[in-house]
C-alpha positions, 0 to 999 in steps of 0.5 A: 817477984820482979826478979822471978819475972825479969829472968823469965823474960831474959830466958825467952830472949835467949830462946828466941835468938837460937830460933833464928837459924832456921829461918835463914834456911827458908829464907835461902830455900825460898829465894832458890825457888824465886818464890821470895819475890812472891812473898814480898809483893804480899807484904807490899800488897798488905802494906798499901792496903793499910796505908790507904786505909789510914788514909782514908780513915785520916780524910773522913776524920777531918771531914767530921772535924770540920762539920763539928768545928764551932764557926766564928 
C-alpha cells in the first residue's frame, strides 16, 4: 500500500512539472499588457491585510494574557 501510494504521488509530481509551461506564457502576456503590475499590488494588498490582522489578533492576545495573569 505504502508502495502504491509513494508512486501515485510521484506521479502527480511529474504532472505538475509539465504544467509549468504554460504559466510562463501568461505570466509574459500579462506582463506585455502592464497588467502584472495590477496583480502584484493584490497580492501586496492581501498580504498587509493579513499581517495586520495577525497583528491585531497578536495585540488582543496579550491584552487577555494579562488581564488573566495571576498577580504577585
Amino acid at each position: 500500500m505504502k508502495k502504491i501510494l509513494f508512486s501515485l504521488i510521484l506521479m502527480f509530481a511529474t504532472i505538475q512539472l509539465f504544467a509549468q509551461d504554460n504559466g510562463v506564457e501568461m505570466a509574459d502576456t500579462l506582463r506585455s499588457n502592464g497588467k502584472i503590475y495590477v496583480v502584484v499590488a493584490c497580492i501586496v494588498i492581501i498580504l498587509l491585510g493579513l499581517l495586520a490582522y495577525l497583528f491585531s489578533i497578536d495585540k488582543r492576545l496579550k491584552k487577555i494574557e494579562k488581564e488573566n495573569s495571576p498577580k504577585n
